[in-house]
N, C-alpha and C positions, 0 to 999 in steps of 0.2 A: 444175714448179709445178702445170701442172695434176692430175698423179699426187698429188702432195700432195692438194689439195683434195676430189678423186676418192674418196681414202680416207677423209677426216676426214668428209667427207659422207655413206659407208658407215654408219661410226661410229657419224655420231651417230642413223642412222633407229637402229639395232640397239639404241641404250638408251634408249634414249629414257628459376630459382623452384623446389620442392619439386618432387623428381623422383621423390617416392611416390604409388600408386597412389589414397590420398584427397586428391592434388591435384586428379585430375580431377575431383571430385564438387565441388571450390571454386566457390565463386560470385566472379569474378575480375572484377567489376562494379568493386572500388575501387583506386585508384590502387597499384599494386605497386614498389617499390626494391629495386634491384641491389647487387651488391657493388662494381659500381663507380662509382655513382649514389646519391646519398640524393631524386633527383627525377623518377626514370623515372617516367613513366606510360604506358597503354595505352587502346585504347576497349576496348567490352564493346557484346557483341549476345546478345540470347536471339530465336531464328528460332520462329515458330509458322507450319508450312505444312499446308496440305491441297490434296494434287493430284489432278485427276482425268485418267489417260493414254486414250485412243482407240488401242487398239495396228491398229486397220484402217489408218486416216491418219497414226498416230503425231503426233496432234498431244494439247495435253493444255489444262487449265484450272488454275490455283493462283489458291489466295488466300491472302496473305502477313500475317503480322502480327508485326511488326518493336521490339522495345522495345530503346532506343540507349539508353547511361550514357555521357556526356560526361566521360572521366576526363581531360580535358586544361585546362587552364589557360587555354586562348581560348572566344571566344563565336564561334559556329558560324551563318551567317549561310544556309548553302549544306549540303546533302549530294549526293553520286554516287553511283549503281549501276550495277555492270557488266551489260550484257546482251550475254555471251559468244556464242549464239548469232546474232546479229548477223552475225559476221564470216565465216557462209556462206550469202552474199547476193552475185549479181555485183556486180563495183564497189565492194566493201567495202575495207579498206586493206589487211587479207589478202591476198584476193585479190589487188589491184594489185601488193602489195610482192613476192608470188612469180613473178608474172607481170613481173617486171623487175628483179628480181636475178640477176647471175647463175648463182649455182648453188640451182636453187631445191629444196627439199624438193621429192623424188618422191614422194611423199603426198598432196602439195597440189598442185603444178604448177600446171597452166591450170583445172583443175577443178571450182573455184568457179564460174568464168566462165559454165561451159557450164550450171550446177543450171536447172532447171523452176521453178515456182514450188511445184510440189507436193513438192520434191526438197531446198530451201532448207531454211537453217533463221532461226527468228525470235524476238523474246520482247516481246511488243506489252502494254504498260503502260495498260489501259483505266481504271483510276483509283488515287488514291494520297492518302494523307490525314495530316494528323502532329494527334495528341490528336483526332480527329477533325475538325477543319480541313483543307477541300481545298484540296489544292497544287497550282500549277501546275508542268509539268515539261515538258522539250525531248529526245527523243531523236536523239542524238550518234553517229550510229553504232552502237557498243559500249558507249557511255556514255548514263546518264541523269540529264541534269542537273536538279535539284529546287531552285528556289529558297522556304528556308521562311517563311511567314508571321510566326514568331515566332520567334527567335534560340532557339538551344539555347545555356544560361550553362552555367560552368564547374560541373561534379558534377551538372548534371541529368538526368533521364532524361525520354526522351521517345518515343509510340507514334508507330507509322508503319503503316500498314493499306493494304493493296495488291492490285487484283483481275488477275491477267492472263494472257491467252493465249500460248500456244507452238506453235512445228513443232520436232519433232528432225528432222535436214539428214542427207541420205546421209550414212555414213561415211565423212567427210577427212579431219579431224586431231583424235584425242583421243575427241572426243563423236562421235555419232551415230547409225544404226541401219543396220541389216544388214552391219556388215562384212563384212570379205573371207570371212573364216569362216563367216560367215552367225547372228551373233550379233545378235539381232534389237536389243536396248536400251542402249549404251554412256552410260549419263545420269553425265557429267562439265562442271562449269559450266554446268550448266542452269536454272538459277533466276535470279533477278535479288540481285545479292549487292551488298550494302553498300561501297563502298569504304572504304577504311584511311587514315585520318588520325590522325597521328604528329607528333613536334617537328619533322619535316618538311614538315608540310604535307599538304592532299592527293595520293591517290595512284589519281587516277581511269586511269589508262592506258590508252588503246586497245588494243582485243585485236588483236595486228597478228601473233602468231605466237610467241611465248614464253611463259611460265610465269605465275605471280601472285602475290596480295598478298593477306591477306586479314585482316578483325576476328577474334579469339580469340572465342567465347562460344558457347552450348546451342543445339543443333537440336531439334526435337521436328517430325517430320516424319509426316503420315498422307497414304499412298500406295493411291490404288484404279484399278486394273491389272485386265484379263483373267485371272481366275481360276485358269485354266493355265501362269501365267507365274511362273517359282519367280525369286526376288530377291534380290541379296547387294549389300551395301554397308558404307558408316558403320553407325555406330551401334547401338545392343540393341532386337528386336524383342520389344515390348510385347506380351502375351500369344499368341493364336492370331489369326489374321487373322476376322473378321468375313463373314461372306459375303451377298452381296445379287445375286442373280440370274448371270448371267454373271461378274460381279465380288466381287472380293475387297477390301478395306482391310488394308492393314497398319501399323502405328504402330511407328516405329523413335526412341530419345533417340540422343542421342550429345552428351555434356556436352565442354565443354571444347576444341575443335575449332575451325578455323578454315574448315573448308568440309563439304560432304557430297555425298556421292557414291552414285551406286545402278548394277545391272548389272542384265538381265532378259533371259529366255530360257524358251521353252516346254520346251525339251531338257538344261536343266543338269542333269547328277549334281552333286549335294550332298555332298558328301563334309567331316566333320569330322577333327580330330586336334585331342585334348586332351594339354598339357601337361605335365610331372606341376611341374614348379615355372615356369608362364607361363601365358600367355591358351591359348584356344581357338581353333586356328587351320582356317579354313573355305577349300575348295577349290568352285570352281563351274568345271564343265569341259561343252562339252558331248559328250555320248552318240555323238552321229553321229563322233566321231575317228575318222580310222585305228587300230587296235589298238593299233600300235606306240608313237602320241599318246597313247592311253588309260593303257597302261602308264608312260607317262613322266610323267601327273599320279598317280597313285598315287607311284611313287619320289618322287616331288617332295616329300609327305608329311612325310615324318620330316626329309630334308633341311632344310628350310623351320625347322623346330623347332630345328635346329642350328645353320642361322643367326640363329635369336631369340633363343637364349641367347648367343652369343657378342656379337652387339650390345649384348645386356642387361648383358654381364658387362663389356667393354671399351668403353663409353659409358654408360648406364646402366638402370636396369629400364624395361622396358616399361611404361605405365602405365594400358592399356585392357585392357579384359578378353577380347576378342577382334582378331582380323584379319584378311580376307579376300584370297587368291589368283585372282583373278576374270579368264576368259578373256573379251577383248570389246578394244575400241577398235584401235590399229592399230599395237602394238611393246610398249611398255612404259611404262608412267605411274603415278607416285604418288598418294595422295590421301588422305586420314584413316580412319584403321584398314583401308587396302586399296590394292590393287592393280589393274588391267587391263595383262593381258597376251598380246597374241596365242599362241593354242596351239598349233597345228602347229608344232612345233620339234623339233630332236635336243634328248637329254636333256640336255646341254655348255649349250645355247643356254638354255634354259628356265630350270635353275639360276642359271645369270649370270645374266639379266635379273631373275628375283626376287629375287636376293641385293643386285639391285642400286637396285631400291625398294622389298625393304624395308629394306632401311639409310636410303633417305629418310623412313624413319617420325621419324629422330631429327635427321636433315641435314635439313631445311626443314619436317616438320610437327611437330616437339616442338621444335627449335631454327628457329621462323618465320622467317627472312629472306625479306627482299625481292628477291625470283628476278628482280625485271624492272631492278635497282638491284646486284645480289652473287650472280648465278647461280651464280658460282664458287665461293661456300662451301656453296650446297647442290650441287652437282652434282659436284664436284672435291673435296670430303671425302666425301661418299658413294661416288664412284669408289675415293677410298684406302682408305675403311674396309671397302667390300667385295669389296677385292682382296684385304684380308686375311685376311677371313672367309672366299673359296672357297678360300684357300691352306691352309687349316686342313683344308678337306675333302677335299684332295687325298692321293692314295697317298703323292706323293711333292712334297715342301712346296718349292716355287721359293724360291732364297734371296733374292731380293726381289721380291715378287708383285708392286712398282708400278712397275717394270724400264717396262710397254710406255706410263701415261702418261709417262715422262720420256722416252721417244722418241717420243709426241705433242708435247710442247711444245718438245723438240730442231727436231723437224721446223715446227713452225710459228715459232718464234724467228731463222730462220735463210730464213726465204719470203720474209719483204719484207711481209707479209700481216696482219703480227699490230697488234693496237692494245691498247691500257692497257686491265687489267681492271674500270679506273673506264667505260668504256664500257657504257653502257645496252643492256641485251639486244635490243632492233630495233636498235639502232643500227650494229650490226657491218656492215662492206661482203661480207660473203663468210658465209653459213650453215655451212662450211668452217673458217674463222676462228674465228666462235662456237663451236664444237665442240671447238677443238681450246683456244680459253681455258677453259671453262667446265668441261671436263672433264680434259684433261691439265693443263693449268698448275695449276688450282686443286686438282686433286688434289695436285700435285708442291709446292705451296704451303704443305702439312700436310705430308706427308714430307719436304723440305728441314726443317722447322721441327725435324724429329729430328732430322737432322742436326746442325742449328746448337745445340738445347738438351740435345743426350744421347733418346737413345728413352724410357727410364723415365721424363721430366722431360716429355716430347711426353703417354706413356699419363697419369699425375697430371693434364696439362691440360685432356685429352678428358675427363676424368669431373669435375672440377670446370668446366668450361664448361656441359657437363650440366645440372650444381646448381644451378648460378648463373640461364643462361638457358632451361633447359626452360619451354615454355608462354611464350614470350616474343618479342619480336624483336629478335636480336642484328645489330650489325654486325661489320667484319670491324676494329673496334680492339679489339672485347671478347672475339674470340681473341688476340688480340695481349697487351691487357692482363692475359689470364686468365694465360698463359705467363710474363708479368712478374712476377707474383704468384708463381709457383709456384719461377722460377727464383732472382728478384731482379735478372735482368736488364734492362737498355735494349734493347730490339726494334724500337720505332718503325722504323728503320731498314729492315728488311726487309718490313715492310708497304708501307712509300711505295717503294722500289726493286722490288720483283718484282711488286707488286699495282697499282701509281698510272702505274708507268710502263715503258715498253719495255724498260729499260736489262738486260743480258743479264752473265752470269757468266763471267771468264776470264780462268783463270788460266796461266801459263807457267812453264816451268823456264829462263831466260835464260841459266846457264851454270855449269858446277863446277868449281870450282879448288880442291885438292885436299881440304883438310876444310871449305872454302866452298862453298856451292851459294847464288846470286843466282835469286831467283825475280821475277816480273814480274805484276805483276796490269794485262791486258788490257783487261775488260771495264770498266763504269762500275759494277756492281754489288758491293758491299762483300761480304766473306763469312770467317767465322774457317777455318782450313784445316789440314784431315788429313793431315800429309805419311809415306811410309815410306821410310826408305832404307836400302839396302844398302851394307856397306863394302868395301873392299879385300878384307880379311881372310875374307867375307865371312859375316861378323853384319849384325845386322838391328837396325833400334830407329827406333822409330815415334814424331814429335814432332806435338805438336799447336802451332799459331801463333793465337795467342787475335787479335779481329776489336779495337781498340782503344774505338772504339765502344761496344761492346757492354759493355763493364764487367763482364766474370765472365766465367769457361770454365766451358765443360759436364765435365759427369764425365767421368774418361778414367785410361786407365793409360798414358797416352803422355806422353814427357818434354814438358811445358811449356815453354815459349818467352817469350821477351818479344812485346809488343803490335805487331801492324802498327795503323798510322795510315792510313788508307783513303789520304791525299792521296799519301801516297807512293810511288811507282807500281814501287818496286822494294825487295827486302828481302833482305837475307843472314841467311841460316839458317847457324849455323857451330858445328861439331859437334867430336867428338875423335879422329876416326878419318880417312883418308882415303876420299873416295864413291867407289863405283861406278857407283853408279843410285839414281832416284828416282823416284817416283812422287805427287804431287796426289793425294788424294782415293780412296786403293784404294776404298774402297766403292761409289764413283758412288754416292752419294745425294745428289751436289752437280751440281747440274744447268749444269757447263761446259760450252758451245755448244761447244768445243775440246778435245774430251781428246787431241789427238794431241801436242800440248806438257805436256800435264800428264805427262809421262814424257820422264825422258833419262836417258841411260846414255857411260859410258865404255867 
């Protein structure tokens, strides 16, 4: 067990609507519908900042001006803002919660604990206003709660005007300055961001150590920095930077986005690579590398490009004009139109980790889910998706690149350790656990789903889920019913068993007599099944046993069977030849806790 955890905690430091490109120019301010909804809605924010950073103290000044479109059908009595850098302060809920978990992120440890106050970090809210009325508001930790003077009604819009101070906090987890590297500006959730309210309700979350939520809508962000400090992030930089004495301004948009992000550094090379059919993809590495680092951000280049088309082509177009590879924060982390990623690495390591956010460009920031509510559909399809994408760039192509998450969730299915992937991202008992649901199971969650619906029928669903919910925020029925759409199957079934609940897959050969083979389903979890057998004679002839449930078989050239009915815990396959041997599932794309019964022989 503890070997288990040991590694899954490895793991997880190491990775940490119109889907054309005049979407993003959309003003997404009114109420938008799904194809599987005629009453979806969403909110809309347009951000108007101006920041002034102190790179001596690294503290900075903003003043925010916030215009909210009420697309939702209630009256809003109340707004939150997250103020992420909050949670590197001793005694924050961070802090405590790693300081008494067991296996705490080595990132973070006790570390918190010990910051100075010059060391911390903070985001102090000196005033706030909505149409120009002052509001009273309470800081929560991580949260800022605003009670408004005047209700926000259904379709209104309404300003919100905001002066406030900041520290960026040594670098501990994600955000901060001088990492390990010595990258001086890692600026990730630094600002005071709006919380996301849905037909669920608010979604104020304390920042206790997982991912986020955030409103769809425009940044227009003007940043004035030490002069010497070259910048990559979000968004397109508005003409040449302005200069005023030691300082610079620079004005970056970024339409359509759900957060923004910036990196800074006196010693970045710059390095571009254009396209010929995609964005303009930017490299920010810094100078001081080892050679052998230096040459490993140059290779990274073209690589980089070849995993943007391949994403483009098997999910669907890219749909910013640029993306940034940005060396800074402390492993690997997503964020709109970019990346931070620690750079000293072999060039093996470097590749994975970018292949592996940027595939969350389309798994949580063009398909937004709620990472602190379904981290496993962004973390666990971008694990699938970009296991497929390195397999592509390999000499020599593994015949199933997603082989090592199905021995992540083999191994955590079988701990004692694991909990339902309806389990709230803090909520996990084990950082161990987390890791190994959010990125093995919910990978293997998309790859069984080929199984069960044919591969062809899985690729159709990843690019109309795409269509459907790019720029939007899906949950995990609207893969489910994207697949039902495609196939014409009943699915429900495997969302509520592999996703809602523990229940595990297993199946048995119970016994052959001599053109009978009685198979035995173990496990509580339903599943249709690949069988191959060998005869006497020995010929061979591959039966597929359709799941009863499910109402339709996937495509196949395997003789067809009559329906198992889940309840019935045992079933005769009965054939015209006498058996020799049998085998469950040759492929292993069926994630049996048990293959050692899924095989018997005479």
């Amino acid at each position: 067990m503890k070997n288990f955890i040991s590694t899954l905690a490895i793991a997880c430091v190491l990775m940490s609507c119109d889907s054309s490109k005049e979407a993003v120019q959309n003003n997404t301010s009114q109420s938008v519908t799904t194809s599987n909804s005629n009453s979806y809605w969403q909110q809309h924010v347009d951000y108007k900042m101006y920041i002034d950073m102190n790179t001596n103290n690294y503290q900075y000044k903003g003043n925010q001006t916030l215009v909210y479109t009420n697309n939702s059908p209630d009256v809003l009595n109340r707004v939150y803002y997250h103020l992420y850098f909050n949670a590197f302060q001793p005694g924050s809920e961070m802090d405590v919660r790693s300081r008494s978990i067991s296996d705490p992120d080595p990132r973070v440890g006790d570390r918190i604990s010990k910051l100075k106050p010059n060391e911390i970090g903070y985001i102090k809210v000196n005033s706030l206003s909505q149409n120009g009325t002052v509001l009273s508001y309470e800081t929560v930790g991580t949260v800022l709660e605003v009670k408004l003077n005047k209700p926000i009604q259904p379709g209104e819009k309404v300003t919100f005007k905001m002066d406030f101070d900041a520290q960026v906090p040594v670098q501990i987890r994600r955000s901060g300055r001088n990492n390990a590297e010595g990258v001086a500006l890692s600026m990730t959730q630094w600002y005071p961001k709006l919380a996301e309210y849905d037909d669920e309700g608010w979604h104020a979350d304390p920042y206790i150590g997982r991912e986020f939520h955030g409103v769809w809508g425009n940044f227009d962000v003007s940043l004035t920095i030490d002069k010497d400090y070259v910048v990559g992030g979000t968004g397109y930089l508005q003409g040449e930077p302005t200069i005023s004495g030691s300082k610079k301004t620079m004005r970056f948009i970024a339409p359509n986005v759900h957060d923004f992000t910036w990196a800074a550094d006196k010693d970045y090379i710059h390095d571009t690579y254009k396209m010929a059919n995609g964005p303009v993809l930017n490299f920010y590495y810094k100078k001081d590398l080892p050679s052998e680092n230096l040459q490993n951000w140059k290779n990274l280049q073209a690589d980089t490009a070849k995993l943007m088309t391949f994403f483009s082509e098997n999910i669907g177009e890219y749909p910013y004009e640029q993306y940034s590879v940005i060396q800074g924060g402390d492993g690997g982390m997503e964020y709109a139109m970019s990346t931070l990623i620690t750079g000293k690495r072999r060039y093996g390591s470097l590749l994975g980790v970018t292949a592996h956010e940027l595939a969350h460009t389309w798994f949580q920031f063009l398909l937004a889910t709620n990472e602190a509510k379904h981290e496993w559909m962004d973390e666990g399809f971008t694990s699938y998706i970009s296991a497929l994408a390195m397999n592509e760039l390999r000499d020599k192509p593994r015949e199933n690149p997603t082989s090592g998450s199905y021995r992540g969730y083999l191994g955590l299915a079988k701990s004692g350790v694991e909990q339902p992937l309806t389990t709230h991202a803090d909520r996990y008992n084990l950082n161990g656990a987390y890791g190994a649901s959010a990125y093995s199971k919910g990978a293997v969650f998309i790859a069984q789903l080929g199984y069960v619906i044919g591969e062809d029928n899985l690729k159709k669903t990843l690019k109309k889920y795409y269509k459907d919910f790019a720029f939007k925020h899906p949950k995990p029925m609207d893969i489910v019913r994207t697949a039902e759409k495609i196939t014409d199957f009943e699915l429900d079934w495997y969302l509520i068993d592999f996703a809602q609940t523990t229940n595990t897959i297993d199946y048995g050969v119970k016994s052959i007599n001599g053109s009978t083979v009685t198979l035995e389903r173990i496990g509580q979890m339903p599943m249709p099944l690949d069988v191959s057998i060998t005869y006497a004679d020995g010929s061979k002839e591959d039966f597929y046993i359709p799941l009863q449930m499910m109402r339709g078989e996937k495509p196949t050239k395997a003789t067809v069977t009559t329906d198992w009915a889940w309840a019935y815990p045992t079933y005769d396959l009965k054939t015209s030849k006498n058996v020799k041997s049998i085998e469950i599932d040759p492929s292993q794309m069926m994630a049996d806790i048990d293959r050692a019964n899924n095989v018997s022989s005479l």
